[in-house]
N, C-alpha and C positions, 0 to 999 in steps of 0.2 A: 234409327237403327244403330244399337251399336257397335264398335271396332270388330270387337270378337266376331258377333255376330253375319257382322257382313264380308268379314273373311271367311266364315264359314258357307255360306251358301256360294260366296265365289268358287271354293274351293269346290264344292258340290256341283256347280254348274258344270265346272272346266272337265269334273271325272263323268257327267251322266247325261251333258248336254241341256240345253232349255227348254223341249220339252218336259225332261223329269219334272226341272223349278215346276213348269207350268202342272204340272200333276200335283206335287206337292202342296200347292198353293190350294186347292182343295181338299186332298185330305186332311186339313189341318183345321178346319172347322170342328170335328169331332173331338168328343174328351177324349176317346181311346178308338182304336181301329182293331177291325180283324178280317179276314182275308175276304170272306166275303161283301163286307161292306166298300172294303178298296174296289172288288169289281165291279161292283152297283156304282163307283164312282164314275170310273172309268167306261163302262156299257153307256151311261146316262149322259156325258158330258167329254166323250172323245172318242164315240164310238167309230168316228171317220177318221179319226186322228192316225194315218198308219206308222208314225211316229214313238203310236203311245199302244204298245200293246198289251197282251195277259204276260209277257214278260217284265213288263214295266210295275207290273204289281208286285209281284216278288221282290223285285230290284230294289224295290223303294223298300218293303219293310222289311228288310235285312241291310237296308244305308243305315250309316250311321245318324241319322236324322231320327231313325224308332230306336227302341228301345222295347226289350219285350217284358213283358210286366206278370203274363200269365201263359197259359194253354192260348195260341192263337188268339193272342189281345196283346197291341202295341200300344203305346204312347208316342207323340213325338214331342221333346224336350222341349218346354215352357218357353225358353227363350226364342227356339228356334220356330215354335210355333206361332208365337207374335208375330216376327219377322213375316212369314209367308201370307199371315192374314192381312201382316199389312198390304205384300205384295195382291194377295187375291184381292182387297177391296180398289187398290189403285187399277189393279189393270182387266178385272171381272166384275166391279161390283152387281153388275143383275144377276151372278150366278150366287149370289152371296144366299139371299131366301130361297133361293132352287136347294139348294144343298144342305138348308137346315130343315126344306119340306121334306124331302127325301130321311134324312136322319129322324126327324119326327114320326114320319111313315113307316119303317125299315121297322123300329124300335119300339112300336105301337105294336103293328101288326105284328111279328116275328118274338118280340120279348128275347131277341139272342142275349144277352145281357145277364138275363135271371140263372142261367146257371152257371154263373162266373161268384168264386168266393174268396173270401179276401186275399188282396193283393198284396204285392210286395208296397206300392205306393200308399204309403198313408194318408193321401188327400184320399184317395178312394176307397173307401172301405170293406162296404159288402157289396152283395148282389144285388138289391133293392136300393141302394144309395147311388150304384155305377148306372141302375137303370134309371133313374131320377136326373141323374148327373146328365148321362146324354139327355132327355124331354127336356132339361131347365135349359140345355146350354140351343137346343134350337131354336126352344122356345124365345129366347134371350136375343137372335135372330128374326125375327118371326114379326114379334111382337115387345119390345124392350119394356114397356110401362107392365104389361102381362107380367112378366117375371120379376119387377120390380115389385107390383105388386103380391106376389108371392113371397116375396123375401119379408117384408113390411106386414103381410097377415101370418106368417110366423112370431115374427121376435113380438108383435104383440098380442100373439095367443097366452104369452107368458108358461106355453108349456115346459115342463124342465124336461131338459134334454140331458143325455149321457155324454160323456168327454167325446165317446168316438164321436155320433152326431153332431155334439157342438164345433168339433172341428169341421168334419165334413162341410156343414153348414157357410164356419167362416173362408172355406178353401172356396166353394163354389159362388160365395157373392165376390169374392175376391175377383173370381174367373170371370165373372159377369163383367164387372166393373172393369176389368183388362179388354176383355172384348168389345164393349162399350166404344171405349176410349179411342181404339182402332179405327172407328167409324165417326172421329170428330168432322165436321165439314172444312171443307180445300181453304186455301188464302185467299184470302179478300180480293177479287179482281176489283181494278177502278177504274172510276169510267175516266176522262178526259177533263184533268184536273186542273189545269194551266189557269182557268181563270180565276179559280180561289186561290192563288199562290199573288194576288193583288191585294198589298196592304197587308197586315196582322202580325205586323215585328215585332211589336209589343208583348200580342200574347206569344207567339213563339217563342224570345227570346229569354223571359219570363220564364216558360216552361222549359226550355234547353236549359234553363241555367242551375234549375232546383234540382231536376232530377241527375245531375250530372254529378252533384254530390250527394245523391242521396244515399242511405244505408239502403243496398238492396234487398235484402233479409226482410225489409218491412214494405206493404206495399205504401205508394205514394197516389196521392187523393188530389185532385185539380177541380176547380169550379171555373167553368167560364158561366157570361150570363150576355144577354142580348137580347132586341127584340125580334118576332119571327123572321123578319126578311132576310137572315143575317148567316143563315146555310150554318146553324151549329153542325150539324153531321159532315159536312166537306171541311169544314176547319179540322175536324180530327181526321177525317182521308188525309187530307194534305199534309200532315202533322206526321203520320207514320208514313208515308209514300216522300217527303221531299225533307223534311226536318227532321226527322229523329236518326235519321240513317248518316245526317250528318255529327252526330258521335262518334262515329266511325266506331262503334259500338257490333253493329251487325248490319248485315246488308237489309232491305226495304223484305226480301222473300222470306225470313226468318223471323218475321215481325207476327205474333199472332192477335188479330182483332174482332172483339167481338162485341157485337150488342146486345143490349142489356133493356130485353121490353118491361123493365118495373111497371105496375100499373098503381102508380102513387096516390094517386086517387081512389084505394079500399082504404087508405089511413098509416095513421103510427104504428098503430096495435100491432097490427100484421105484415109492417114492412120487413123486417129480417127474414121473416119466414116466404115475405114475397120475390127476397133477393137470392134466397137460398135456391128456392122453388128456380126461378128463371138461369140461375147459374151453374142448374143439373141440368136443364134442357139443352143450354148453349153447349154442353160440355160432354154431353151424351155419358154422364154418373150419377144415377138417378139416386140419390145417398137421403138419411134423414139427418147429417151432420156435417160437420165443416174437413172431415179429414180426406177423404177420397177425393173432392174438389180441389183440396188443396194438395195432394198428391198429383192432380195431371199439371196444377200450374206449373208446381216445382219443375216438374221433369221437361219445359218447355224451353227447348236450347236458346231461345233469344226473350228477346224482352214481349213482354203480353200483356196487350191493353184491354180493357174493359169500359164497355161508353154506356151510359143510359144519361136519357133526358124527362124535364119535370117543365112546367108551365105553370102561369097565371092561377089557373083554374087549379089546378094542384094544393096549390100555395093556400089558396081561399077559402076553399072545402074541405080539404083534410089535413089540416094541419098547421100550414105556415112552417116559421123556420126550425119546427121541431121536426118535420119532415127531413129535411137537411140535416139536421145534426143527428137523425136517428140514422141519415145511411152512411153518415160519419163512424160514427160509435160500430157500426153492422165489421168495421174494419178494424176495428183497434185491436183486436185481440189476435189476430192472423201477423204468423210468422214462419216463413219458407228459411231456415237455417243451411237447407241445402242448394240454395238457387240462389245464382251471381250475375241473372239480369233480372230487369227492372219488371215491377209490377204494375201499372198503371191505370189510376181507376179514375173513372170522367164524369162529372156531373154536368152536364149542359141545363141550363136555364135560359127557357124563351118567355119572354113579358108578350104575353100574344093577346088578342083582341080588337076589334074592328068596331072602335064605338062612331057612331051616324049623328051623334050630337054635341051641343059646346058640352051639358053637362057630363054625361057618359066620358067622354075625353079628359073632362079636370078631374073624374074620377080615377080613370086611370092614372093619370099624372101622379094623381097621389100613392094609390098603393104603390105602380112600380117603384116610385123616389123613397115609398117605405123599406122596400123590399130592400133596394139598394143597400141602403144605411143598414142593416142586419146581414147584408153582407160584407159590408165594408169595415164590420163590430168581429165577425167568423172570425176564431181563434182555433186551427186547427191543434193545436198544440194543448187546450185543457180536456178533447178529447183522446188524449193520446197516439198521437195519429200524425204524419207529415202530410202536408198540402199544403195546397196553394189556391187561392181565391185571382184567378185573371182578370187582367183588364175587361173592361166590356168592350163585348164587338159593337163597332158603330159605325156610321156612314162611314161610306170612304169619299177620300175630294179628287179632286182633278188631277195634281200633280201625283198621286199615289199610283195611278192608272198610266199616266205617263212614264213612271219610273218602273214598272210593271215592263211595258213593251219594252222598251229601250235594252234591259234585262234579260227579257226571251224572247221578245220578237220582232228583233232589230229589223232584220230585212222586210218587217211589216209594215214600219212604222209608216210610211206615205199610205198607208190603206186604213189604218187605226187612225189617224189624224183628224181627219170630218167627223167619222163615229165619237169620238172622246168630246169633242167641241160641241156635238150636238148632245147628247148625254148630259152635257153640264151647261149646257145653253139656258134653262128656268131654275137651275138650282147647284149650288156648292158640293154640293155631298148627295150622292146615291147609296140605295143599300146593294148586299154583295149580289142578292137577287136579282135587280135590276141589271145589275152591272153582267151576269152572267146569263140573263133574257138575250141582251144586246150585243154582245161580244162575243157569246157561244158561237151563232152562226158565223160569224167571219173567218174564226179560230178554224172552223170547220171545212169551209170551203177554199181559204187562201193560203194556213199557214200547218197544214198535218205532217 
């Protein structure tokens, strides 16, 4: 939210009370308002409200919040409309599709719409455009791929449209894609991360060190690689929850994270378009281009990570290390000019497989120790691109576990002492799996 903006609803609140906000906060799904539709809002959704009454209707479209545009048809200001949708989705979201069924209903059955003609606003044109305009923007509610889809069996009908339409057009995906964005999913809760915070200086310090100079106008690309047992996905929890906040850059709550289901295994051919594909989903802008995606990263106050992971099988079947260098290159062309935190993109590689015999085992041996070696060749730099290829995560030993407690869980350490010695009792080195089978429960019951 911005400054302006959140002085302005202050200011709104302190003159018309938190009921209004709470009014407001639903009329603002609609592209435009009129007096009967205000009280279908209010009958439908505060009809007990004695708070909120047919005076409240009035009130509100004569605030300076609307704006009157026609004969009994408001707007409320673009900015200020974000704002409250944001507010509606955090503090209403199941009234969200009530209120776009309704708008879809109201605007179906009734056509009030149709004899509304042009307006003073030039996003909205005629009467058949404003009545469009509401259907696309519930619908857009409703059902987001639905109206995604419509925007996409437009632009390739290839029919030519006229300037007014063609604007109209790019105003309402515009809208779409605004309202989209509103509805990205909350911050990553994590579970109880303490025991992956055992060992991994190496790659953390690795990675604190690159991106701390990095240019942030470009994003930065990391490779770690490991075999399964090795929690790549808690390495990056712990990485934005315990490490990265030590930048003192932003705090751990302004950190936005997200995963990145590639399914690397359709191939080369289609990987871009598989990482475009999964990067609309995560980001709720359902675009056939890199610019709207790249418009929500920009505008994301803190630093934004991006994780997907690749395997064995990956590696074997479709492709090898052109896989990698293809979701290398997928980045090099992406530049945020106007964003001054960090972008950070994650390749996790697990060497996974369960071979049952000597042979199966020296086979593995050899691909992973290939694989290796073409990673340890990765030159992010001749795809034009910054990263970093990390250390491999690997067993951890005894004293790494020890320097772990002593760390955060000093007053534990006479209850960890047996567990850690029997842990390494048949073997040097555990993986991070084992180590957090064994040591979760105690974390749990002695040291919360």
């Amino acid at each position: 939210m911005s400054v302006i903006a959140e002085r302005r609803l202050k200011q709104f609140q302190q003159k018309f009370g938190k009921a209004m906000v709470k009014f407001a906060t639903h009329a603002a799904l609609p592209v435009v308002l009129n007096s009967e539709l205000v009280h279908l809002l209010r009958i439908n959704f505060f009809y007990s409200d004695t708070s909120i009454s047919y005076l409240t209707e009035a009130e509100f479209l004569l605030s300076s919040f609307c704006r009157e545009i026609g004969e009994d048809l408001y707007e409320i200001e673009p900015a200020m409309r974000t704002v409250l949708l944001q507010k509606l989705y955090q503090q209403h979201p199941k009234h969200i599709k009530e209120i776009a069924a309704l708008l879809w209903q109201y605007t179906k059955r009734y056509t009030p719409w149709r004899t509304r003609y042009r307006l003073q606003n030039a996003q909205l044109l005629t009467a058949l455009g404003l009545q469009n305009a509401q259907l696309l923007t519930a619908l857009n509610f409703l059902d987001a791929q639905k109206a995604n889809a419509w925007f996409q069996e437009v632009e390739a009908s290839g029919k030519a449209l006229s300037q007014e339409e063609r604007e109209w057009f790019v105003a309402m995906k515009k809208r779409a894609f605004i309202d989209r964005s509103i509805q990205r999913p909350p911050v990553k809760n994590y579970p109880d991360l303490r025991p992956y915070l055992i060992g991994r200086q190496k790659q953390v310090m690795s990675l604190l060190k690159a991106v701390n100079v990095h240019d942030k106008q470009y994003p930065f690309l990391c490779l770690i690689h490991g075999d399964q047992h090795q929690c790549h996905d808690r390495f990056f929890d712990r990485f934005v929850k315990y490490d990265l906040p030590k930048l003192k850059l932003v705090s751990d709550n302004e950190i936005s994270y997200n995963f990145l289901p590639c399914r690397f295994y359709n191939g080369v051919e289609t990987l871009h378009q598989e990482i475009l594909e999964r990067l609309s989903e995560r980001l709720y802008c359902f675009s056939d281009g890199y610019s709207e995606i790249i418009d929500v990263i920009a505008k994301e106050k803190g630093p934004f990570l991006l994780y997907a992971s690749m395997c064995t099988s990956d590696w074997l079947h479709s492709g090898g290390i052109k896989l990698v260098q293809e979701f290398i290159k997928f980045w090099a062309n992406w530049s945020l000019p106007s964003r001054d935190s960090l972008l950070l993109v994650c390749l996790s590689f697990s060497y996974t497989g369960e071979p049952t015999n000597f042979l199966s085992r020296w086979r593995k041996k050899i691909v992973e120790n290939q694989i290796r070696q073409e990673f340890k060749r990765l030159k992010f730099e001749e795809f034009k691109v910054n990263g970093i290829v990390l250390p491999e995560l690997e067993n951890i030993r005894k004293y790494e576990v020890e320097d772990w407690v002593k760390e955060y869980l000093w007053d534990c350490m006479d209850i960890f002492k047996p567990e850690i010695k029997e842990l390494f009792k048949s073997s040097e080195k555990r993986s991070m799996e084992d180590l957090v089978e064994k040591l979760g429960p105690i974390l749990k019951e002695y040291c919360t």
